[in-house]
HTML snippet that shows the backbone in 3Dmol.js (N, CA, C, O; Angstrom):
<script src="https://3Dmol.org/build/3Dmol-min.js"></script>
<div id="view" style="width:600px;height:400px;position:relative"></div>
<script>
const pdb = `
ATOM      1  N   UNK A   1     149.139 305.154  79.655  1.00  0.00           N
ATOM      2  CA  UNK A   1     147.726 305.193  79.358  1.00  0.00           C
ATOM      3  C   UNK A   1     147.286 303.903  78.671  1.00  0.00           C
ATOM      4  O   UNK A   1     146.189 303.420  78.952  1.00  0.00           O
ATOM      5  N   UNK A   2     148.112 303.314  77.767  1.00  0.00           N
ATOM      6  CA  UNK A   2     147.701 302.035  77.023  1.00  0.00           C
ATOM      7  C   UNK A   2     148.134 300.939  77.817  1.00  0.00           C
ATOM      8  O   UNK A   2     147.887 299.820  77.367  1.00  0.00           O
ATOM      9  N   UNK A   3     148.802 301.038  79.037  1.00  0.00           N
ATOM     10  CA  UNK A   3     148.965 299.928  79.357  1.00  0.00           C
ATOM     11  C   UNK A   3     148.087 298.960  80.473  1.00  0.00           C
ATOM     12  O   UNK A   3     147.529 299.956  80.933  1.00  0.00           O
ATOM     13  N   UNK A   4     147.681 298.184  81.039  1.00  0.00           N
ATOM     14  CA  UNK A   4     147.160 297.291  81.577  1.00  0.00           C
ATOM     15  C   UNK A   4     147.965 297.175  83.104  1.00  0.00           C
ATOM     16  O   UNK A   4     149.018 296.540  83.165  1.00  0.00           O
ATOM     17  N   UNK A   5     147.382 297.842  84.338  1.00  0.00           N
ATOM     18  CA  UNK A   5     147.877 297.473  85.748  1.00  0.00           C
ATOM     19  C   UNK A   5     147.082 296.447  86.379  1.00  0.00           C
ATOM     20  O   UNK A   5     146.170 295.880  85.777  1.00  0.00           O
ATOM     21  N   UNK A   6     147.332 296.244  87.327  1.00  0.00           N
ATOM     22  CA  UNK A   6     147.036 294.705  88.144  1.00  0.00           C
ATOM     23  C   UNK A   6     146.167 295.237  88.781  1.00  0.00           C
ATOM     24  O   UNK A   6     145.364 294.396  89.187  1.00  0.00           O
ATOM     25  N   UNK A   7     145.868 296.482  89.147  1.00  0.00           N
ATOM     26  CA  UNK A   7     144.314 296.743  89.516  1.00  0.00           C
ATOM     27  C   UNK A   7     143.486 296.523  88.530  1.00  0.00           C
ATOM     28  O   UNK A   7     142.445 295.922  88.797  1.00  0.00           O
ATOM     29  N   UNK A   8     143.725 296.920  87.259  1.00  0.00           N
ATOM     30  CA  UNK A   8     142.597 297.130  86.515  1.00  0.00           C
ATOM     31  C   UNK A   8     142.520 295.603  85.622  1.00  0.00           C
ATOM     32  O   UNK A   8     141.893 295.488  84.569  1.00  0.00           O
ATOM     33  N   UNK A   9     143.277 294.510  86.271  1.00  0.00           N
ATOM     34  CA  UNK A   9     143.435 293.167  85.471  1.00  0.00           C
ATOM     35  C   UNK A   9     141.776 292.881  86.495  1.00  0.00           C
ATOM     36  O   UNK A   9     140.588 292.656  86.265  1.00  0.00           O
ATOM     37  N   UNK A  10     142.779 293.093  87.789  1.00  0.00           N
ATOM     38  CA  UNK A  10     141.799 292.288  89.025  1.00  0.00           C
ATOM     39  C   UNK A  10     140.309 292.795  88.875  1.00  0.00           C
ATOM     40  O   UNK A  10     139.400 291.996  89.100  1.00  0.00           O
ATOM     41  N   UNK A  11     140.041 294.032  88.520  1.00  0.00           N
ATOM     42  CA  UNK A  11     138.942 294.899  88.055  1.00  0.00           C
ATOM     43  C   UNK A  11     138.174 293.911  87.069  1.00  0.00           C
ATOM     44  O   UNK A  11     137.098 293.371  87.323  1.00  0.00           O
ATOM     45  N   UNK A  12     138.841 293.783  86.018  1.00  0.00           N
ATOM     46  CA  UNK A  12     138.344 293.234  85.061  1.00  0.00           C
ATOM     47  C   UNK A  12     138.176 291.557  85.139  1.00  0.00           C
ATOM     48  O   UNK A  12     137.516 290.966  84.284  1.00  0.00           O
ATOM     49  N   UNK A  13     138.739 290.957  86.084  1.00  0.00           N
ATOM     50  CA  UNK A  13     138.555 289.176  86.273  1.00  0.00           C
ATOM     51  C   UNK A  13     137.293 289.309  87.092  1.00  0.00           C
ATOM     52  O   UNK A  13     136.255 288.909  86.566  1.00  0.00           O
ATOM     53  N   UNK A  14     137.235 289.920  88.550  1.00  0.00           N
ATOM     54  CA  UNK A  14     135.875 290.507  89.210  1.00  0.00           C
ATOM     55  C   UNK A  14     134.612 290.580  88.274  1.00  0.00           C
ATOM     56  O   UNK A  14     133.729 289.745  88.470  1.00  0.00           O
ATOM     57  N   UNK A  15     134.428 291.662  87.110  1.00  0.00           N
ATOM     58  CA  UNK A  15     133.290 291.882  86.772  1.00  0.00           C
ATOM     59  C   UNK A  15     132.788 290.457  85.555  1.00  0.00           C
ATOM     60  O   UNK A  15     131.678 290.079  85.181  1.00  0.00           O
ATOM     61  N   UNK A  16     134.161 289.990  85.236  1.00  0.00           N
ATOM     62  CA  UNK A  16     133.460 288.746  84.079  1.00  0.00           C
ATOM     63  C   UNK A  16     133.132 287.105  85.363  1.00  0.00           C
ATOM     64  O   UNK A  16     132.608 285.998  85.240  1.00  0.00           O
ATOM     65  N   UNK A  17     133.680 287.725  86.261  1.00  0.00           N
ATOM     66  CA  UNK A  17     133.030 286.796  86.824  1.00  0.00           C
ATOM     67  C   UNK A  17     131.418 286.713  87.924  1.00  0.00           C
ATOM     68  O   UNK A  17     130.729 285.856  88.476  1.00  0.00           O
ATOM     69  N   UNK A  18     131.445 287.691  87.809  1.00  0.00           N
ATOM     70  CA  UNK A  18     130.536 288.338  88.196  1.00  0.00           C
ATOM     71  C   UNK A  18     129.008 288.058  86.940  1.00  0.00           C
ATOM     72  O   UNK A  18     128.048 287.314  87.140  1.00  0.00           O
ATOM     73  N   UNK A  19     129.242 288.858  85.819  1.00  0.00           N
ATOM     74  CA  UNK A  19     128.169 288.287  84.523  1.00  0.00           C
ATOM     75  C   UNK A  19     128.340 287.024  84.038  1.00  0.00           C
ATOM     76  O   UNK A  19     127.493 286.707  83.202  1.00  0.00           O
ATOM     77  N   UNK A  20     129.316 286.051  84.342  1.00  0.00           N
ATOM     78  CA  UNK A  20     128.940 284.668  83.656  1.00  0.00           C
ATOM     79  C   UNK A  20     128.935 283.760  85.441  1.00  0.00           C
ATOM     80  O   UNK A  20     127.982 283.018  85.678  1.00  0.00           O
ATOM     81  N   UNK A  21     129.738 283.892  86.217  1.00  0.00           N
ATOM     82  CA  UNK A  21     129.197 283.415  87.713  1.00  0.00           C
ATOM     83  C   UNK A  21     130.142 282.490  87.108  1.00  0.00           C
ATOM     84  O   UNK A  21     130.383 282.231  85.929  1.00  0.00           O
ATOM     85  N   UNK A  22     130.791 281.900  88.598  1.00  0.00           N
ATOM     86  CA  UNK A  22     131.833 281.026  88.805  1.00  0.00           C
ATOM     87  C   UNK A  22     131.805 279.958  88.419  1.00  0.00           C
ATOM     88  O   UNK A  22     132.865 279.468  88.030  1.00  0.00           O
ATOM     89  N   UNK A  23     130.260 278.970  88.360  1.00  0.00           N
ATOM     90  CA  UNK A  23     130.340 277.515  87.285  1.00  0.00           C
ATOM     91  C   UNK A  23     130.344 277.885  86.171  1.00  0.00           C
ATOM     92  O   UNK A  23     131.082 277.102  85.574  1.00  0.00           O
ATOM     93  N   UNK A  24     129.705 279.121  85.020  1.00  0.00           N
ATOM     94  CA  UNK A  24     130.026 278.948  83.797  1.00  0.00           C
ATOM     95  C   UNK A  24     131.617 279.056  83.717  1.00  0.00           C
ATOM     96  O   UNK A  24     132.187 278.477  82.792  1.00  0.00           O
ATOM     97  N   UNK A  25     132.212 279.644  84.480  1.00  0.00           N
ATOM     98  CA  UNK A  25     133.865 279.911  84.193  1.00  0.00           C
ATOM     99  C   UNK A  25     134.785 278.820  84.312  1.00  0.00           C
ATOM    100  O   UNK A  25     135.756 278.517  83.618  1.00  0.00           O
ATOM    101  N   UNK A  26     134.126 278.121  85.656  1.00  0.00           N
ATOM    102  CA  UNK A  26     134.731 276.497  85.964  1.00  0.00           C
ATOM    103  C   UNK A  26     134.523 275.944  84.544  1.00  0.00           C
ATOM    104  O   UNK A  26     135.567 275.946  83.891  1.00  0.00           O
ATOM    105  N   UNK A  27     133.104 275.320  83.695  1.00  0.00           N
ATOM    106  CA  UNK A  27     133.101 274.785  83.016  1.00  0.00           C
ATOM    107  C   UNK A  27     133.451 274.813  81.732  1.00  0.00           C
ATOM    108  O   UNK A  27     133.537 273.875  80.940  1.00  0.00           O
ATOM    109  N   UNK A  28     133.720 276.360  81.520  1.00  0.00           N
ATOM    110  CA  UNK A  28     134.405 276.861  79.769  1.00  0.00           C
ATOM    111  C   UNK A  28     135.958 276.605  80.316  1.00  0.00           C
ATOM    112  O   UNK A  28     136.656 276.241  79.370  1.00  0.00           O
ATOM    113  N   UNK A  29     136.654 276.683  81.482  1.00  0.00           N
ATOM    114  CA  UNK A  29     137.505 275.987  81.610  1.00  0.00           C
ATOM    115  C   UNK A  29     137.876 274.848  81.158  1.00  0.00           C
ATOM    116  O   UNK A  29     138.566 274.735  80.145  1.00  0.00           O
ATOM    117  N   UNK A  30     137.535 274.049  81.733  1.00  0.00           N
ATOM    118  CA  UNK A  30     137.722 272.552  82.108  1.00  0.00           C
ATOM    119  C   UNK A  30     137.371 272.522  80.216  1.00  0.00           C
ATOM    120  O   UNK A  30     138.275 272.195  79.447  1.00  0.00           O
ATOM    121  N   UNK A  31     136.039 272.887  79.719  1.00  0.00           N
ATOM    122  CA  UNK A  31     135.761 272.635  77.852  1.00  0.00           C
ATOM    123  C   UNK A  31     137.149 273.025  77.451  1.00  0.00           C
ATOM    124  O   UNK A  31     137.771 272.166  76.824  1.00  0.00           O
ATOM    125  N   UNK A  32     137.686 274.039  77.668  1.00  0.00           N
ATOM    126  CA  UNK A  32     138.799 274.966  77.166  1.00  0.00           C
ATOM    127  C   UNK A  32     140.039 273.531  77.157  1.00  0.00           C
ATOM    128  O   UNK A  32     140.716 273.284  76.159  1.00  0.00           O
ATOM    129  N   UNK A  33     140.118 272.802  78.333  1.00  0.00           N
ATOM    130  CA  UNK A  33     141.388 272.090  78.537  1.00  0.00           C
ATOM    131  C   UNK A  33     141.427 270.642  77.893  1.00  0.00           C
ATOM    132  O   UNK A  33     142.328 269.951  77.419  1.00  0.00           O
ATOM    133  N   UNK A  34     139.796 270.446  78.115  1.00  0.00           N
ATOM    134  CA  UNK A  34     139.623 268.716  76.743  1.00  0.00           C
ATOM    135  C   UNK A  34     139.693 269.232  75.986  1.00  0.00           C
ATOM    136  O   UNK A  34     140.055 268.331  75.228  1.00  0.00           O
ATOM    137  N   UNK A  35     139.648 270.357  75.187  1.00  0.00           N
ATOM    138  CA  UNK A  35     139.285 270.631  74.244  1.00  0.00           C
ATOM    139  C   UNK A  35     141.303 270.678  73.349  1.00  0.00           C
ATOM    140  O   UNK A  35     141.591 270.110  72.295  1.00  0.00           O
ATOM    141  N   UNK A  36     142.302 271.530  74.237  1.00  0.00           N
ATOM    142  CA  UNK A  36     143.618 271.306  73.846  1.00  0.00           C
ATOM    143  C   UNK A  36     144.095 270.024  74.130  1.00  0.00           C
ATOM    144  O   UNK A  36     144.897 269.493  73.362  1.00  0.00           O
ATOM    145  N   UNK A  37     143.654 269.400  75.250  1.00  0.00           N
ATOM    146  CA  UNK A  37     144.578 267.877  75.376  1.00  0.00           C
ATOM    147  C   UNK A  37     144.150 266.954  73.844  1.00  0.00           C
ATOM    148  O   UNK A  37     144.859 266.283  73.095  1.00  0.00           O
ATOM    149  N   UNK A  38     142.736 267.273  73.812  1.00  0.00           N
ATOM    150  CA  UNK A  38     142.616 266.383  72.170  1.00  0.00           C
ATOM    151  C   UNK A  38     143.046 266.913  70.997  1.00  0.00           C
ATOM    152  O   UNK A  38     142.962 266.425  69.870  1.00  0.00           O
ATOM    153  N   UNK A  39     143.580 268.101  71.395  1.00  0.00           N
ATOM    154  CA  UNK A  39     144.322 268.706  69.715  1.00  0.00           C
ATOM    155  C   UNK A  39     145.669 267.798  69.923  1.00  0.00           C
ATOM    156  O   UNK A  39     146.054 266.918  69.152  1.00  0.00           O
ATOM    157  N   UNK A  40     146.341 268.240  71.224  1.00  0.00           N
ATOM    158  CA  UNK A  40     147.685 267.925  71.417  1.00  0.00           C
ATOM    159  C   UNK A  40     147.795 266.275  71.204  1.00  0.00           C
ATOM    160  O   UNK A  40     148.886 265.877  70.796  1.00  0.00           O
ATOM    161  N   UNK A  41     146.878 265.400  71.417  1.00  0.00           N
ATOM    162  CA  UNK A  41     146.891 264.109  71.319  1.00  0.00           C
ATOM    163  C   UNK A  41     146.675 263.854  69.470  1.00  0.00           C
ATOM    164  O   UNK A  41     147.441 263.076  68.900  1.00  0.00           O
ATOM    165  N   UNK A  42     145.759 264.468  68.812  1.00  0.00           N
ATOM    166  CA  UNK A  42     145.630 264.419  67.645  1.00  0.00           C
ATOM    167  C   UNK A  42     146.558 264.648  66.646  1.00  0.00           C
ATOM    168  O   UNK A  42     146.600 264.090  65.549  1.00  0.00           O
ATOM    169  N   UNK A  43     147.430 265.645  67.156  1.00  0.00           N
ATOM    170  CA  UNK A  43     148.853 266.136  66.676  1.00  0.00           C
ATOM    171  C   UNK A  43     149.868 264.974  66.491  1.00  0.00           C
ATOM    172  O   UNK A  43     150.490 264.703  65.464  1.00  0.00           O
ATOM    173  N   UNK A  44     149.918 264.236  67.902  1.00  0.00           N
ATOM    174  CA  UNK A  44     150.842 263.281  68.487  1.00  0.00           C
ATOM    175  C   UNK A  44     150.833 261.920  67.196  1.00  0.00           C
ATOM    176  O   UNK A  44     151.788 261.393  66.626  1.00  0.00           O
ATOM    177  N   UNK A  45     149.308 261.660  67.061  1.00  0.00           N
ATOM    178  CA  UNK A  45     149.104 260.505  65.961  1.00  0.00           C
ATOM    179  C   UNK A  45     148.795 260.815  64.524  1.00  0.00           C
ATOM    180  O   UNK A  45     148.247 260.134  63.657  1.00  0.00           O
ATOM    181  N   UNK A  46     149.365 262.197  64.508  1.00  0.00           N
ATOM    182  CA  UNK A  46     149.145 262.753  63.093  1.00  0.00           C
ATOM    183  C   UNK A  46     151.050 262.292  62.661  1.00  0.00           C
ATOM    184  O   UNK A  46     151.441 261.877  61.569  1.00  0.00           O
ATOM    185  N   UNK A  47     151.840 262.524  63.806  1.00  0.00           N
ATOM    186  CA  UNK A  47     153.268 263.068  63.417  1.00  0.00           C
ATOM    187  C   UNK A  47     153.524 261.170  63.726  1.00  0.00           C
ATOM    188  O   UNK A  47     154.550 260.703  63.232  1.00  0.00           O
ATOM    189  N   UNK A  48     152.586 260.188  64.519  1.00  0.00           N
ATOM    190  CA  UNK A  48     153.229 258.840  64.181  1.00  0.00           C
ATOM    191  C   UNK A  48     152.877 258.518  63.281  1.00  0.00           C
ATOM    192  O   UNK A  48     153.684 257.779  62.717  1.00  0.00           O
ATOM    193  N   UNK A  49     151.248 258.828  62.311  1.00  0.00           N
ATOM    194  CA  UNK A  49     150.504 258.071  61.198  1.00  0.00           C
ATOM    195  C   UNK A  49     152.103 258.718  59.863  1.00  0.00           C
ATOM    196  O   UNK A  49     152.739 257.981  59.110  1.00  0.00           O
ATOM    197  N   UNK A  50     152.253 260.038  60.018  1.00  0.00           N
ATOM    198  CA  UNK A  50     153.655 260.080  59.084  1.00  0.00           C
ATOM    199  C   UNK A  50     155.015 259.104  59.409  1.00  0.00           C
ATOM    200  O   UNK A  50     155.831 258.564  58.662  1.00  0.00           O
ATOM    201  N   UNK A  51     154.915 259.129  60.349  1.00  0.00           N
ATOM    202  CA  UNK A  51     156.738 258.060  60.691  1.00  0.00           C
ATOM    203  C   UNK A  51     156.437 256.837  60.142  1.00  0.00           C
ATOM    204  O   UNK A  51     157.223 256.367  59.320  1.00  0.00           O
ATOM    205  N   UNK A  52     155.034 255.989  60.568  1.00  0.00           N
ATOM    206  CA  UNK A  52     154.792 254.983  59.699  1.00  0.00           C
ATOM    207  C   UNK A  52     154.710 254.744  57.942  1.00  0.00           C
ATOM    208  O   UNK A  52     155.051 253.741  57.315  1.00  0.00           O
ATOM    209  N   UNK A  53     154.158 255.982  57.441  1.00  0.00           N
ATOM    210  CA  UNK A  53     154.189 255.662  55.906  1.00  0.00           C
ATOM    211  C   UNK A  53     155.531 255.973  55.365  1.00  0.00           C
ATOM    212  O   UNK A  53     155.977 255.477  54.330  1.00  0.00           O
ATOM    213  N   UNK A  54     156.334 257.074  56.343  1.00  0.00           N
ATOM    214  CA  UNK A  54     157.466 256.952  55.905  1.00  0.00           C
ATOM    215  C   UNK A  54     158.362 255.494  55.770  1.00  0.00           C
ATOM    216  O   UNK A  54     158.959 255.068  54.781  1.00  0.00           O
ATOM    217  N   UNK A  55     158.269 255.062  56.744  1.00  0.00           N
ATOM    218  CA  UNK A  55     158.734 253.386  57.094  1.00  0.00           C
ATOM    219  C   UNK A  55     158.131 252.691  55.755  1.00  0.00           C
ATOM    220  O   UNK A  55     158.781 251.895  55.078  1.00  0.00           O
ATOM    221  N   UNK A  56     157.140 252.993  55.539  1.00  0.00           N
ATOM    222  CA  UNK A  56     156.431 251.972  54.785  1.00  0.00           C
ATOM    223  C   UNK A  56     156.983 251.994  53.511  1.00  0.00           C
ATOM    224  O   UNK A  56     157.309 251.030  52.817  1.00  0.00           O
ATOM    225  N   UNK A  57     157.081 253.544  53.191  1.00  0.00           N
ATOM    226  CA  UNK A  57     157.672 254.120  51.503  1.00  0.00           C
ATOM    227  C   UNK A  57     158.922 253.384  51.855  1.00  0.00           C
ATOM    228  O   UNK A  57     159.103 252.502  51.016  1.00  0.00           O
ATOM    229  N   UNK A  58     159.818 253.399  52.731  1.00  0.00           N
ATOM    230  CA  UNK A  58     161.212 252.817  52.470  1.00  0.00           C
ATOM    231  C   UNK A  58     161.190 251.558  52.630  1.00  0.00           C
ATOM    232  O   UNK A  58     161.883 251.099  51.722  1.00  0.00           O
ATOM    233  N   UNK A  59     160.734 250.609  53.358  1.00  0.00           N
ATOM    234  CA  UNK A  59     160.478 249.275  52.852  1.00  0.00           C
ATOM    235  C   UNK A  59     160.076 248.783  51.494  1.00  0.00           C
ATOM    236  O   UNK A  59     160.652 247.775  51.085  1.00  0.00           O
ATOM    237  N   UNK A  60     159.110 249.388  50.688  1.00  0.00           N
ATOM    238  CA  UNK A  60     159.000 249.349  49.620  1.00  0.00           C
ATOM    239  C   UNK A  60     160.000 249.713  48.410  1.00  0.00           C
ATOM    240  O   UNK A  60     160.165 249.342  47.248  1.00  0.00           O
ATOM    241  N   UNK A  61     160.509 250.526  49.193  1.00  0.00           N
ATOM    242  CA  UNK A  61     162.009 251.195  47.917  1.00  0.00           C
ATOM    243  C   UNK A  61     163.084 249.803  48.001  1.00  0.00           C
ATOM    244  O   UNK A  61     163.646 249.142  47.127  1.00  0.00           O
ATOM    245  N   UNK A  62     163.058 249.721  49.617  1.00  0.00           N
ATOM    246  CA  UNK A  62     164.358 248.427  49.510  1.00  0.00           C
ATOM    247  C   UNK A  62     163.664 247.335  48.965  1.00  0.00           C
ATOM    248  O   UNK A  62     164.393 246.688  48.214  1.00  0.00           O
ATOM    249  N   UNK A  63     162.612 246.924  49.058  1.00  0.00           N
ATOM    250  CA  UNK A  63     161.597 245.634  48.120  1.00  0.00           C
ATOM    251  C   UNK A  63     162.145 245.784  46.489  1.00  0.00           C
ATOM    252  O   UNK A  63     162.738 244.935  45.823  1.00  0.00           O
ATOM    253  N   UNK A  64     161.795 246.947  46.158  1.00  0.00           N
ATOM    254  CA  UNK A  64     161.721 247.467  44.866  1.00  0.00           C
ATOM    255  C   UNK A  64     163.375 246.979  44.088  1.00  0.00           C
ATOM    256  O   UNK A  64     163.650 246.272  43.120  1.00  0.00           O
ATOM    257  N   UNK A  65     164.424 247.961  45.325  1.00  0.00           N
ATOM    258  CA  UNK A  65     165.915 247.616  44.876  1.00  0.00           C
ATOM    259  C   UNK A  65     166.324 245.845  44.815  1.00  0.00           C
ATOM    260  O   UNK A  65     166.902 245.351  43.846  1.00  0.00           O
ATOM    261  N   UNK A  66     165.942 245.136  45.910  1.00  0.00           N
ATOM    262  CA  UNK A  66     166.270 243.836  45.754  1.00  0.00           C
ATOM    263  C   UNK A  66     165.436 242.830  44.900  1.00  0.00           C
ATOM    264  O   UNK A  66     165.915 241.705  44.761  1.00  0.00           O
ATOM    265  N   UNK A  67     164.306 243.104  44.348  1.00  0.00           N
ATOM    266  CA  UNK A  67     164.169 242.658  42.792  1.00  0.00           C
ATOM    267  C   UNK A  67     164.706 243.178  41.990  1.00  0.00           C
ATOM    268  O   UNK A  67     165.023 242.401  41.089  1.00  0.00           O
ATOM    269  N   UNK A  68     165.036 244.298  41.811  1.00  0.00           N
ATOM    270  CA  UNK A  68     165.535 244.788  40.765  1.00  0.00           C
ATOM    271  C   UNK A  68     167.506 244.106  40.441  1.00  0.00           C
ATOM    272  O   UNK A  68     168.038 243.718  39.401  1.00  0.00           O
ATOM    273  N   UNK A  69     167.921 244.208  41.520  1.00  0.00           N
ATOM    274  CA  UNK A  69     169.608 243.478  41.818  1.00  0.00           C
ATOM    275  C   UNK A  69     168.867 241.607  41.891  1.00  0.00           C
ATOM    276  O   UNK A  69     169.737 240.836  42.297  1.00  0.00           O
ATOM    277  N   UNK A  70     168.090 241.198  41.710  1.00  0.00           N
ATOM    278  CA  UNK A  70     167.464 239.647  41.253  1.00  0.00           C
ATOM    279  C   UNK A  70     167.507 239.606  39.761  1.00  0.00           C
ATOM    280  O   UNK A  70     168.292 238.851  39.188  1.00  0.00           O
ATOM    281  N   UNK A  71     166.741 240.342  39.152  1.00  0.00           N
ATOM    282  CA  UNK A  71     166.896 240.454  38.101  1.00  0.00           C
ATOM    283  C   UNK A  71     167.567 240.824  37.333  1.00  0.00           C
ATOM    284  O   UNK A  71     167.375 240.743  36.119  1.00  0.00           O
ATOM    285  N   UNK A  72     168.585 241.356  37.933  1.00  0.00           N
ATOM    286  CA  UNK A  72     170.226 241.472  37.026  1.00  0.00           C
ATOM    287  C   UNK A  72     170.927 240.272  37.289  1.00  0.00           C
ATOM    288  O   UNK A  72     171.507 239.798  36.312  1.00  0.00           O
ATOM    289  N   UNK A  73     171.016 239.701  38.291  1.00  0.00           N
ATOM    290  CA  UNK A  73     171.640 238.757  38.126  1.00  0.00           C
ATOM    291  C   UNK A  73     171.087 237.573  37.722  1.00  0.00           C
ATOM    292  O   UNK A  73     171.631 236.562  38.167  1.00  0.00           O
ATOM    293  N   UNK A  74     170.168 237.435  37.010  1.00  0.00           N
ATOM    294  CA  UNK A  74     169.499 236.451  36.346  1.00  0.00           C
ATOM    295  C   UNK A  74     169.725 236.548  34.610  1.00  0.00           C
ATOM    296  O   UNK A  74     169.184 235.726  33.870  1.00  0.00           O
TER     297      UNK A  74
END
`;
const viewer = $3Dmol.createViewer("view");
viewer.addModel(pdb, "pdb");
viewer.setStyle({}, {cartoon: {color: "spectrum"}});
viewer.zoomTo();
viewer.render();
</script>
């Protein structure tokens, strides 16, 4: 009783396409798919903008260590 058959899927794709009609469905599509490719791209330069400051913090640590081994041996 709770479950969902492939008649009553096909039932139900029929009537929503039916009240919004085949270009609104094309086009909340297509919105639907720019809409994840720019998360997934935003993600992408979220996880390089971190690899870079990581780089950056450790360049600075080794900066930090080789004045610090300068100034001991001075």
């Amino acid at each position: 009783m709770g479950e969902i058959s492939v008649t009553k899927l096909l039932v139900i794709v029929v009537l929503v396409a039916l009240v919004f009609g085949t270009k609104k469905l094309s086009s909340l599509g297509s919105d639907l798919g720019t809409a994840l490719k720019g998360f997934k791209k935003a993600m992408g330069d979220s996880d390089s903008t971190s690899q870079d400051a990581d780089f950056h913090n450790e360049q600075q640590a080794g900066s930090l260590k080789d004045t610090a081994s300068k100034s001991e041996q001075a």
